[in-house]
NUSESE-775649 format. One record per residue (C-alpha): residue in three letters; x, y, z. Coordinates in steps of 0.02 Angstrom, whole numbers, padded with zeros to 5 digits, always signed. Layout:
NUSESE-775649
ALAXYZ...
END
This chain:
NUSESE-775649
UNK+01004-00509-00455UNK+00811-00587-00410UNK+00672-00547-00496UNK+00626-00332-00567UNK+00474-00276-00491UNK+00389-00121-00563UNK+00280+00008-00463UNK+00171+00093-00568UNK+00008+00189-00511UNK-00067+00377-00503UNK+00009+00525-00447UNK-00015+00559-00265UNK-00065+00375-00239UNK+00065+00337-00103UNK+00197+00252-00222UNK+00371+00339-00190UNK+00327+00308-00029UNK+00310+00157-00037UNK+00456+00130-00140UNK+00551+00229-00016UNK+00487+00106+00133UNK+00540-00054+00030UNK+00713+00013-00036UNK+00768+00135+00103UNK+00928+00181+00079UNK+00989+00044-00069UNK+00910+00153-00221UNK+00983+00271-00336UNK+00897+00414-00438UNK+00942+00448-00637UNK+00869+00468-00791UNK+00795+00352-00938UNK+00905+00353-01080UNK+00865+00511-01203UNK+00743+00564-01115UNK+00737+00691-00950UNK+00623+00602-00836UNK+00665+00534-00684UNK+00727+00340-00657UNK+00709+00287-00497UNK+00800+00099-00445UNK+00818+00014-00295UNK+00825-00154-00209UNK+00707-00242-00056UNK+00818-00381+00031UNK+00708-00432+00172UNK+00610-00609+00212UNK+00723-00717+00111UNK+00692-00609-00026UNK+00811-00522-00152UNK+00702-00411-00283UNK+00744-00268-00395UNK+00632-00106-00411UNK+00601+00016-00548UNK+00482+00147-00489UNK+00395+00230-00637UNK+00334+00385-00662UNK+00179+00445-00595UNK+00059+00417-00739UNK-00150+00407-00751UNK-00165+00294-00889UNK-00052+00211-01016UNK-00121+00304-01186UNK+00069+00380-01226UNK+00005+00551-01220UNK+00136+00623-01104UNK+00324+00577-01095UNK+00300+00500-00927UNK+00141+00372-01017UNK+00263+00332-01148UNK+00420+00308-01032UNK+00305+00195-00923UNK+00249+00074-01054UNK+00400+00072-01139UNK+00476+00009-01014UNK+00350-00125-00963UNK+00365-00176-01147UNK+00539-00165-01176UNK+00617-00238-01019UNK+00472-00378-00970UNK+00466-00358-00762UNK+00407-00517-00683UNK+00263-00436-00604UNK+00197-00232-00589UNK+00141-00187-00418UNK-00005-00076-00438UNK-00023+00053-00314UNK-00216+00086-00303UNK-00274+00247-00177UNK-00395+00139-00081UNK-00488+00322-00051UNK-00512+00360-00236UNK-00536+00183-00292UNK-00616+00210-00440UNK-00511+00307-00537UNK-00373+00227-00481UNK-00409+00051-00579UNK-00430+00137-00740UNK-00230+00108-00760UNK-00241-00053-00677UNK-00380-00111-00821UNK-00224-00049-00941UNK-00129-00158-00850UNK-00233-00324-00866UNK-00279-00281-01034UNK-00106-00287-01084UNK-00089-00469-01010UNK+00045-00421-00891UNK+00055-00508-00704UNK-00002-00382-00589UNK-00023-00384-00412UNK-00123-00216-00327UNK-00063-00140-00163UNK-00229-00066-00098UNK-00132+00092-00019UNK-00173+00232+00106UNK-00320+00103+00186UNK-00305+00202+00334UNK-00358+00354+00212UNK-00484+00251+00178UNK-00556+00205+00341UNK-00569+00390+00425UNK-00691+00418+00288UNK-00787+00275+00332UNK-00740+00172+00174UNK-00734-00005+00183UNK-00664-00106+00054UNK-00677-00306+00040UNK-00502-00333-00053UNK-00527-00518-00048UNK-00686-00492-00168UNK-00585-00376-00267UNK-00444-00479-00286UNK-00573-00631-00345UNK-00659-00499-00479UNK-00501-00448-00556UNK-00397-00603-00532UNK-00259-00551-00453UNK-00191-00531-00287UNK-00227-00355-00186UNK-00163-00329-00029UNK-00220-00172+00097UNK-00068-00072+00126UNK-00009+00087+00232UNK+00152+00132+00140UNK+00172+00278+00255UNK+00204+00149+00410UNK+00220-00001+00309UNK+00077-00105+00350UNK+00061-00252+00230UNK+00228-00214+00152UNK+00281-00416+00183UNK+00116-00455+00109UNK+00132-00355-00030UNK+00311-00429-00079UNK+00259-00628-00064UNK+00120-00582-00173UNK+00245-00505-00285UNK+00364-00631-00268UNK+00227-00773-00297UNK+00148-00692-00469UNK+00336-00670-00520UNK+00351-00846-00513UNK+00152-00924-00571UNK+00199-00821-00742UNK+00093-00773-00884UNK-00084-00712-00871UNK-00267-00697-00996UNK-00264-00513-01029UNK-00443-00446-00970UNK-00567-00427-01109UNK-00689-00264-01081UNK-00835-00242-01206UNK-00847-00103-01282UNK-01014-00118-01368UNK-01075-00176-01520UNK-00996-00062-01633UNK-00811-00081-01554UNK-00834-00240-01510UNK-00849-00297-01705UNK-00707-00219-01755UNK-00581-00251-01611UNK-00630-00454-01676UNK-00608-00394-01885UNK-00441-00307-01822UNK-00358-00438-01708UNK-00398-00571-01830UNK-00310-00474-01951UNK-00165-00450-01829UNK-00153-00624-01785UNK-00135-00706-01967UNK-00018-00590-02007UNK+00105-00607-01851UNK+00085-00388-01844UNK+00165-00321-01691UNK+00134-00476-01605UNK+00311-00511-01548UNK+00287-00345-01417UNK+00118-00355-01390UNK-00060-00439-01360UNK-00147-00443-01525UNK-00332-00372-01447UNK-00212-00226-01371UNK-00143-00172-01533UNK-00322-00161-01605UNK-00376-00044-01452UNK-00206+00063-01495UNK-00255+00067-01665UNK-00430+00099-01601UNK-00356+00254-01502UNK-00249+00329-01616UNK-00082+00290-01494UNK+00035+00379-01612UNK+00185+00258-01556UNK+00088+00085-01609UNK+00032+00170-01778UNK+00189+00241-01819UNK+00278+00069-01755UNK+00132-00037-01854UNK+00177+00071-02034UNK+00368+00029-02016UNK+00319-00136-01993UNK+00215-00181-02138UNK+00133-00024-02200UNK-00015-00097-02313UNK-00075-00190-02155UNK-00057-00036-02061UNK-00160+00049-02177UNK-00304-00065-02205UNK-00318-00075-01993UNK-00321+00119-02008UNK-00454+00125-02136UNK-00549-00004-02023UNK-00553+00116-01865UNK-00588+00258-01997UNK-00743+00158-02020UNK-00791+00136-01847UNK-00762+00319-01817UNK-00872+00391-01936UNK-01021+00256-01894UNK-01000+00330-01700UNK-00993+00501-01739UNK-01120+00512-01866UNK-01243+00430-01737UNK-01160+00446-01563UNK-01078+00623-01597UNK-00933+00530-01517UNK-00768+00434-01552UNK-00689+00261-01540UNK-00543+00323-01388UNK-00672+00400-01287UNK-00795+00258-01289UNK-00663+00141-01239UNK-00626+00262-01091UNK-00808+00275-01055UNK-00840+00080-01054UNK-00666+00065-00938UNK-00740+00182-00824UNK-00939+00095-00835UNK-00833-00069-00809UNK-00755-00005-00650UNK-00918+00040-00583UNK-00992-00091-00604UNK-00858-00192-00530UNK-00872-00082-00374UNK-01065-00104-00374UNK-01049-00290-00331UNK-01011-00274-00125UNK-00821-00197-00154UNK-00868-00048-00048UNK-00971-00012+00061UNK-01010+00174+00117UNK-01026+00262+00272UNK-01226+00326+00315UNK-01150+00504+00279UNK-01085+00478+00119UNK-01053+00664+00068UNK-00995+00727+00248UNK-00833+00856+00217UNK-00694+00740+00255UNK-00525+00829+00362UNK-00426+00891+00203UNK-00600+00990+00152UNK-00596+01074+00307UNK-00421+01108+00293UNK-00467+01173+00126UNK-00596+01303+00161UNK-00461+01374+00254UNK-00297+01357+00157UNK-00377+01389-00037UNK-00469+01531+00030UNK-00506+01667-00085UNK-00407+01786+00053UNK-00350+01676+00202UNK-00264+01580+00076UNK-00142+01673+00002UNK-00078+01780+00152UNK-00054+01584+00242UNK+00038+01559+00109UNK+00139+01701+00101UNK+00168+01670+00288UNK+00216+01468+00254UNK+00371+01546+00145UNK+00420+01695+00265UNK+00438+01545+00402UNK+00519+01420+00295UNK+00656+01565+00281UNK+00657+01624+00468UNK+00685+01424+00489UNK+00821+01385+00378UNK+00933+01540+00398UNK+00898+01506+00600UNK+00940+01337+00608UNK+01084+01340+00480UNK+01208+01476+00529UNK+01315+01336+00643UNK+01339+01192+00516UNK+01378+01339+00382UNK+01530+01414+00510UNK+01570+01216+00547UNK+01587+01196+00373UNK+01694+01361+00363UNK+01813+01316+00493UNK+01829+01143+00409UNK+01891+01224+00225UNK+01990+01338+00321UNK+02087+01189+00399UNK+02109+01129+00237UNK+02190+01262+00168UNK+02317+01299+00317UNK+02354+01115+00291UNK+02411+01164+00113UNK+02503+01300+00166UNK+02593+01206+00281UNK+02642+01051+00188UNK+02622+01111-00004UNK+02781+01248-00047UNK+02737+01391-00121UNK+02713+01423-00307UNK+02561+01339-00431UNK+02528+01179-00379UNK+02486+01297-00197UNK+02393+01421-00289UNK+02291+01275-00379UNK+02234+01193-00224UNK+02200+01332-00106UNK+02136+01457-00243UNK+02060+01341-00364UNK+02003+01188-00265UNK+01979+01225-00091UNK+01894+01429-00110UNK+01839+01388-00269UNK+01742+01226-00237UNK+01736+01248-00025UNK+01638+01419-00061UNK+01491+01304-00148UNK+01496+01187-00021UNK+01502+01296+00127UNK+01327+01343+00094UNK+01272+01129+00089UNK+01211+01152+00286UNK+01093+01278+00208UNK+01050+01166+00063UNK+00999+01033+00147UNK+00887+01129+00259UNK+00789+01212+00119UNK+00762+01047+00039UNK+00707+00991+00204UNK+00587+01112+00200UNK+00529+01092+00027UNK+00499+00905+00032UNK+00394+00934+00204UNK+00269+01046+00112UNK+00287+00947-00044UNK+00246+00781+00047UNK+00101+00848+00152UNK-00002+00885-00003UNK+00011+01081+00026UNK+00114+01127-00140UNK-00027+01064-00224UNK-00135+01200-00132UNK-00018+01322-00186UNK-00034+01275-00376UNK-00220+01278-00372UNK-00207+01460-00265UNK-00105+01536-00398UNK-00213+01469-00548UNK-00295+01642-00545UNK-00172+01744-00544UNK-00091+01657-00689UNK-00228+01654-00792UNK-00213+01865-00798UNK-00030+01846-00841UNK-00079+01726-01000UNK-00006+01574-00900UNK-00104+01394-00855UNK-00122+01330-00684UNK+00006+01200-00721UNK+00136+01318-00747UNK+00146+01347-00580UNK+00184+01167-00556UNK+00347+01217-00670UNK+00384+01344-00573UNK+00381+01264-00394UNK+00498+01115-00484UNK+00620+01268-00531UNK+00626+01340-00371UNK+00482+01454-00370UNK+00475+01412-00183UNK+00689+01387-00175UNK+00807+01246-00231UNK+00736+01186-00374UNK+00797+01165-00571UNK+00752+01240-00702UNK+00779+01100-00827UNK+00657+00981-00741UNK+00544+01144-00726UNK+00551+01145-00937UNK+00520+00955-00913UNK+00363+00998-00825UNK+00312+01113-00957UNK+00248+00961-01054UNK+00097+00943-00959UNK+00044+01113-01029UNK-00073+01050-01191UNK-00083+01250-01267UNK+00098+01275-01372UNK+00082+01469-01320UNK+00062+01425-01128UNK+00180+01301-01145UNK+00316+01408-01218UNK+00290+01557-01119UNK+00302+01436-00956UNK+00470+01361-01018UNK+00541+01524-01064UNK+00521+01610-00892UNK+00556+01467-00780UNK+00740+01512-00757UNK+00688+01668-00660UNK+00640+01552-00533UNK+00773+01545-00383UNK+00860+01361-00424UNK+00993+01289-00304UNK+01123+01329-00414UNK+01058+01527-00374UNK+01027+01501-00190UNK+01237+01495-00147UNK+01241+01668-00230UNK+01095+01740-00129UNK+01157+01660+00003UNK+01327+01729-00021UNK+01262+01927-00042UNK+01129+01915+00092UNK+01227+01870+00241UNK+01396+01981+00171UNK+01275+02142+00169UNK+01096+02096+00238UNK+01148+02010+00386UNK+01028+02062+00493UNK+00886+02016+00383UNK+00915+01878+00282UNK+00746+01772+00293UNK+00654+01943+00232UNK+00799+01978+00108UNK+00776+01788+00030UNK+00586+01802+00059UNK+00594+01971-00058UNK+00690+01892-00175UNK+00563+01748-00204UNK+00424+01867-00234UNK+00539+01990-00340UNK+00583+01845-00447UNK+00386+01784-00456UNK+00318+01961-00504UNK+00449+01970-00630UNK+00415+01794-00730UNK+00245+01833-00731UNK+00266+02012-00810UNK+00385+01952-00917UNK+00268+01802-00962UNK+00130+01956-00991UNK+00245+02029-01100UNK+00293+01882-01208UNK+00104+01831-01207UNK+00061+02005-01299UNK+00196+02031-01393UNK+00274+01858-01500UNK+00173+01734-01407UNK-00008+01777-01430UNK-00159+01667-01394UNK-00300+01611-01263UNK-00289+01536-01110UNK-00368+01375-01087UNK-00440+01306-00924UNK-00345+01216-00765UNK-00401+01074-00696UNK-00312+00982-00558UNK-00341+00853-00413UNK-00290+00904-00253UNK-00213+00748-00139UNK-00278+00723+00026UNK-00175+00792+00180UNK-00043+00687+00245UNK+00070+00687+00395UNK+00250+00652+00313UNK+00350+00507+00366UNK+00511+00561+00441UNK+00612+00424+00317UNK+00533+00491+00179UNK+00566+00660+00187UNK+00758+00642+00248UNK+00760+00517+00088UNK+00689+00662-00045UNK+00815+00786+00069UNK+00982+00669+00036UNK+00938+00639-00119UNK+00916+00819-00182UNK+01086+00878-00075UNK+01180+00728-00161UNK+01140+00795-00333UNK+01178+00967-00260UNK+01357+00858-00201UNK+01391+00783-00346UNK+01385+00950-00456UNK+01516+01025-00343UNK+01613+00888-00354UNK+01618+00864-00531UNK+01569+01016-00646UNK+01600+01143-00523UNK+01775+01075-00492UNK+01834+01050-00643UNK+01755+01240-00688UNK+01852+01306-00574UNK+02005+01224-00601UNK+01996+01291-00788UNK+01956+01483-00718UNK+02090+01457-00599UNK+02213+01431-00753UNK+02122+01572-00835UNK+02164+01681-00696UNK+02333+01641-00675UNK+02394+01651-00820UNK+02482+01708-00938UNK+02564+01803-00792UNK+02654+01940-00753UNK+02798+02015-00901UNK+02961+01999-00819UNK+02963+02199-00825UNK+02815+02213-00708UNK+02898+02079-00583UNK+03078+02166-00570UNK+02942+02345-00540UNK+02853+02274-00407UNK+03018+02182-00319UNK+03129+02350-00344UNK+02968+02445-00254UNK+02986+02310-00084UNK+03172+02329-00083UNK+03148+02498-00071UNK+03035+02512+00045UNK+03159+02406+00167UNK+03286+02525+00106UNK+03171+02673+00215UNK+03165+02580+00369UNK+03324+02520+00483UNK+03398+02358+00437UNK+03346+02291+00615UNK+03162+02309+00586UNK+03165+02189+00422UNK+03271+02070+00509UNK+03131+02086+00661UNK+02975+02043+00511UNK+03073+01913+00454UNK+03101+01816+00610UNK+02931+01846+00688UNK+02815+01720+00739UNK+02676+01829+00760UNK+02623+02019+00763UNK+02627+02023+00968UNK+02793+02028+00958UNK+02828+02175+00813UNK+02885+02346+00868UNK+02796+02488+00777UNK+02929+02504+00632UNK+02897+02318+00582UNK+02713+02323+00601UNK+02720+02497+00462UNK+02847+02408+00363UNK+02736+02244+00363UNK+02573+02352+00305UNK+02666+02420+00169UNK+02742+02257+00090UNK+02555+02196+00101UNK+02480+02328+00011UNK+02623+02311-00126UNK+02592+02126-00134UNK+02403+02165-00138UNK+02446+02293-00278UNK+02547+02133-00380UNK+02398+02015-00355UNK+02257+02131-00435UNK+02387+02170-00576UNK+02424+01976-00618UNK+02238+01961-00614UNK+02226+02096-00721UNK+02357+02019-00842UNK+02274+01864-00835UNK+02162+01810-00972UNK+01998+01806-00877UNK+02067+01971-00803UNK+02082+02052-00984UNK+01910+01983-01020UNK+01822+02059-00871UNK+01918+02255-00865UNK+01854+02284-01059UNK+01673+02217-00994UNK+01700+02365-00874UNK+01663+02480-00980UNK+01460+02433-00996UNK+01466+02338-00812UNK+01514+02490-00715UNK+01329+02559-00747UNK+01275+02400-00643UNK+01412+02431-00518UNK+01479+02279-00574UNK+01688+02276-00573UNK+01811+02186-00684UNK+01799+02036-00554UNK+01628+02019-00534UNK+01634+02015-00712UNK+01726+01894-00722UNK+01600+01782-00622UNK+01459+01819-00710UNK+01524+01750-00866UNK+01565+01603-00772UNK+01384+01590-00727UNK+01339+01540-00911UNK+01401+01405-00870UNK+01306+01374-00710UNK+01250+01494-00561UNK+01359+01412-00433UNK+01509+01443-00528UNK+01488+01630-00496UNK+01524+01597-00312UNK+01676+01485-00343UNK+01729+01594-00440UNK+01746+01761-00324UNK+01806+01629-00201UNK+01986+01607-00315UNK+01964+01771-00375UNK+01983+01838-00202UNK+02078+01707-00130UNK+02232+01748-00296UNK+02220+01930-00205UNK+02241+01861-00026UNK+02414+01897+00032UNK+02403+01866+00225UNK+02312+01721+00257UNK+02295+01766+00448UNK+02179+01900+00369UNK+02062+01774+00288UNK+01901+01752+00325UNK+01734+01677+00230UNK+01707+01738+00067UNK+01556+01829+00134UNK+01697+01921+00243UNK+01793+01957+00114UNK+01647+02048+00001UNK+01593+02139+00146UNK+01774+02215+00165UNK+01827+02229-00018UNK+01829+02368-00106UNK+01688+02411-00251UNK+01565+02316-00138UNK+01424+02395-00030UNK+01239+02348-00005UNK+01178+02429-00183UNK+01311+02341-00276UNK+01258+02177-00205UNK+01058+02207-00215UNK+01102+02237-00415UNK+01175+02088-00437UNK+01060+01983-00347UNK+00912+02074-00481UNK+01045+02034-00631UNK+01053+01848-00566UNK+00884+01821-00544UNK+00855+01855-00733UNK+01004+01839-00843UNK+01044+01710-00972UNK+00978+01512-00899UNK+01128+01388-00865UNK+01207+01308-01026UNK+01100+01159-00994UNK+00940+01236-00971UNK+00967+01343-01127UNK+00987+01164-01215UNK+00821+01101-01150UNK+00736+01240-01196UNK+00795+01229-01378UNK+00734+01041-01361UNK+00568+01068-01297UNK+00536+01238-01387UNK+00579+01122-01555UNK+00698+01261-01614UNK+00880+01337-01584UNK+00787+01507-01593UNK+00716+01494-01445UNK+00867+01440-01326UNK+00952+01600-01403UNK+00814+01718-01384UNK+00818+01647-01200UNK+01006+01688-01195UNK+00999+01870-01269UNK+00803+01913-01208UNK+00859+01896-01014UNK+01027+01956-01010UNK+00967+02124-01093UNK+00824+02108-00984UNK+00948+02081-00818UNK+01076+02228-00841UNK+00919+02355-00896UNK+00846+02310-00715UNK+01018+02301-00610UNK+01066+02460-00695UNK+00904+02570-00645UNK+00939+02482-00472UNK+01101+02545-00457UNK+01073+02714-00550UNK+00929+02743-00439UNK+00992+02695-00284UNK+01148+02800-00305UNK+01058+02931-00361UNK+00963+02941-00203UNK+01131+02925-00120UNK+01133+02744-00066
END
């Protein structure tokens, strides 16, 4: 393997772009070790060149507030990449090199791509990166990531730093009063030999200086009286600048970066256009799309297309995919004899997995969609829209963020959606955002939707999934209301947010975030879902039927042969096909069906799952839920998807003529128990009950107690059968 390259820079800066236009297809996604965020790896083989990428989180500055800061430095600490690629927003160039400052302070190589310079150049910016690159010593190179101009560039440059080595970490002054202690501190630091296998000895004083948690608590393990005395210095410092300044050491330090940067700038880096202040294209865009009225009904109309696209543009992959599990099976039936190892593949593999991945078509073009508004800058819009309304439910604007991530708009997670939560700085908001983002509808939800819209609502399934994204929206945020009242009181505190410029999406990128978010979607189905299923199979099958119930149901078909002439079961037995049954053999084959129909729902019955679900009948029938459905919704705990696997074996154990199959959506519409009402209850009951096992776990984790992932558990069930029963009461009582 060549040499690791990181990417680091600010969010909305152009960098998984850019990472996606170096690595193309040779990356894969994960996540760091014990922590959820994401880990992004890949490698650029081009120009003679063979160089491994880590692209890290998304971060502002390096001061280990958030999980993504501390995942960030950690690893620039820990694993020692030859060089970090900076990726600097050439529009916003001055907030964008407070991190690269953090970078040079820290004595790391670092070579700056000067991205979106076309940005740049429509608003009549222009930037000498030549002077830049003289000022801070390192190389910059003007880059386009979305067409990838100076992408060769960038990587010599990379390649080249990678190889010089080593570099004099940048030295800002921070006046006087900083300035005389960072020299007290690091000399300190220096005859001692504290911390200074890791780091730069004037960088642990500014840590120190800044209260970084991780380098104090990593400095008292170390040698705690040395610790101690460096925290008593800052002490010292901090009480001089507040009692004159009103002010302390960290945001100094941030004030002198910034004053630093400025100047820097001041000395010929830019020059403006004669109309400095002139409303660039994304303000115009912006009077229009955030506005107080237009806004919100563009917005509403955005999702109401995304819908009429996907469910227009889908329905022929989804019956290709159909036709393909279907072959599958009659190629089972064929070559596999009846009996379990049959029953196992058709029931529990091929329905119970194909009926999750039948719906992939559909996936794939919602997460089309999805990463199309999300690259153009618009679901940023969205989150700064729906800042007011939050704020009357007790949420922050940067919930919403956590809600879009767990499919607020469709396809999402929730457990990166509790991730998200951490951005939240109030513990009430924060809590009463990760405890109502699993109403949102995630892709392990959409196959049931799916499933229940085009079996009933056939006609109208873009408004039918559009209702159910509002529905589930007005719900978290009266539930939110509720919790915000009631055991999470407390004030709101103010949203601030930057808003990216508007972007035309690059066709690789977006098929890129697409694959990638359909091969997780893959991989699920493949794994968890299969070997779920292969377990509720088993649970479903067995322990079987007594032999008492067997010799009842075969004594019932012999009889019924008995009724008809001997020539007419000799004429169903030696059939080919139907067209050629007289009238006698096509009653007698009805009536054998409906026996064997009648011995399939009884060894379900029998079965364990079976037992499980008919004495959850007893509350469920209130619902209109059966013993089946039942069944899958305790499946569901597990995860969402698994409720459609699930009614895929349980309805493919009860098929008994498999020239009668169809989709499962086929089979619901048909089945009997099932009709319109039934199937709008349990789309309200899956919208809110209990979060997957996993998510319950990560809410435990984040909430920083058990308590929590249990009131989750209990709170939304309770909350999901009170709703799907008064839709079902009420709906039958008005005679639907």
């Amino acid at each position: 393997m060549g040499a690791t390259i990181a990417l680091a820079g600010n969010p909305n800066s152009g960098k998984t772009t850019l990472f996606n236009a170096l690595t193309g297809a040779r990356q894969h996604v994960g996540n760091y070790p014990g922590v959820t965020v994401e880990k992004k790896e890949g490698f650029y083989k081009k120009e003679g060149h063979n160089v491994h990428i880590v692209d890290l989180p998304g971060t502002y500055s390096l001061t280990a507030y958030s999980q993504e800061e501390i995942v960030a430095r950690n690893f620039i600490i820990d694993e020692k990449p030859g060089v970090i690629v900076n990726i600097v927003d050439a529009s916003n160039l001055e907030r964008n090199l407070y991190l690269t400052l953090q970078f040079l302070e820290m004595g790391i190589p670092v070579c700056i791509a000067l991205n979106m310079m076309d940005v740049a150049e429509k608003r009549g910016l222009t930037i000498n990166a030549e002077k830049l690159s003289e000022l801070l010593g390192t190389p910059v190179i003007p880059t386009v990531a979305r067409n990838g101009m100076g992408k060769k560039e960038l990587m010599d440059a990379a390649v080249n730093s990678v190889i010089k080595k080593g570099m004099e970490p940048l030295q800002i002054s921070y006046g006087t009063d900083i300035d005389e202690a960072l020299i007290s501190m690091v000399r300190e630091i220096k005859t001692n030999h504290f911390l200074t296998d890791q780091y730069q000895p004037r960088w642990v004083a500014l840590k120190y200086l800044e209260n970084d948690e991780q380098i104090v608590s990593a400095g008292r393990k170390t040698d705690p009286v040395l610790s101690e005395k460096l925290c008593q210095m800052v002490e010292k410092v901090a009480s001089h600048l507040n009692d004159s300044l009103s002010t302390w050491p960290e945001a100094v330090i941030a004030d002198q970066r910034y004053g630093y940067i400025r100047t820097l700038v001041r000395k010929g880096i830019i020059q403006y256009p004669d109309n400095r202040y002139r409303l660039e294209f994304s303000d115009h865009m912006d009077k229009i799309l955030t506005h107080r009225f237009f806004g919100p009904v563009i917005m509403l109309a955005v999702l109401m297309t995304l819908y009429q696209f996907i469910f227009t543009y889908s329905e022929i992959p989804i019956a290709w995919v159909e036709s393909l599990f279907g072959w599958f099976a009659d190629l089972a039936r064929t070559y596999i004899p009846d009996g379990l190892l049959q029953s196992l593949i058709i029931s529990g593999v091929i329905d119970g997995v194909g009926g999750v991945l039948g719906f992939v078509p559909l996936i794939m073009f919602m997460f089309f969609g999805i990463s199309f508004l999300e690259d153009t800058g618009y679901l940023a819009r969205v989150a700064f829209m729906l800042d007011r309304v939050f704020r009357i439910f007790g949420l922050h604007g940067s919930s919403v963020m956590a809600f879009i991530v767990s499919g607020g708009i469709a396809g999402g997670c929730a457990v990166p959606g509790i991730m998200a939560t951490r951005t939240l700085k109030s513990p009430r908001e924060r809590l009463a955002t990760l405890l109502t983002v699993p109403f949102m509808n995630c892709g392990a939800k959409l196959p049931v939707f799916i499933l229940l819209t085009a079996a009933f609502f056939a006609n109208h399934e873009a408004a039918v999934m559009f209702g159910i994204t509002i529905f589930s929206w007005i719900g978290a945020l009266l539930v939110a209301k509720f919790l915000r009242l009631t055991v999470i009181k407390g004030e709101s505190t103010p949203f601030v947010m930057e808003l990216p410029p508007y972007r035309l999406p690059t066709v690789k990128g977006i098929c890129i975030h697409t694959w990638e978010r359909t091969w997780q979607y893959l991989k699920k189905a493949g794994t968890v879902i299969l070997g779920i299923s292969i377990v509720l199979w088993a649970m479903m099958t067995f322990p079987g039927l007594p032999e008492s119930q067997i010799v009842k149901f075969d004594r019932q078909r012999e009889g019924l042969k008995a009724e008809f002439s001997s020539s007419a079961a000799m004429e169903l037995e030696n059939a080919a096909n139907d067209k050629k049954l007289s009238e006698n053999a096509l009653v007698l084959k009805k009536s054998l069906s409906e026996i064997d129909r009648t011995e399939s729902e009884t060894v379900l019955r029998y079965s364990l799952a079976g037992r499980i679900g008919s004495r959850m009948e007893f509350f469920s029938k209130w619902a209109g839920f059966d013993w089946r459905t039942n069944i899958a919704l305790v499946s569901g705990f597990a995860a969402k998807e698994v409720v459609v696997s699930t009614l895929g074996t349980i309805y493919s154990l009860g098929e008994v003529d498999p020239e009668e199959s169809g989709s499962l959506s086929q089979k619901l519409a048909s089945a009997p128990g099932w009709s319109p009402l039934v199937a709008l209850s349990l789309i309200v009951f899956t919208i809110f009950y209990a979060p997957c096992f996993v998510s319950v776990v990560c809410i435990a984790k984040e909430a920083g107690s058990w308590k929590w992932g249990a009131f989750s558990v209990a709170f939304n069930t309770i909350l999901a059968f009170t709703l799907a029963v008064l839709v079902f009461q009420i709906g039958t009582a008005l005679g639907y």
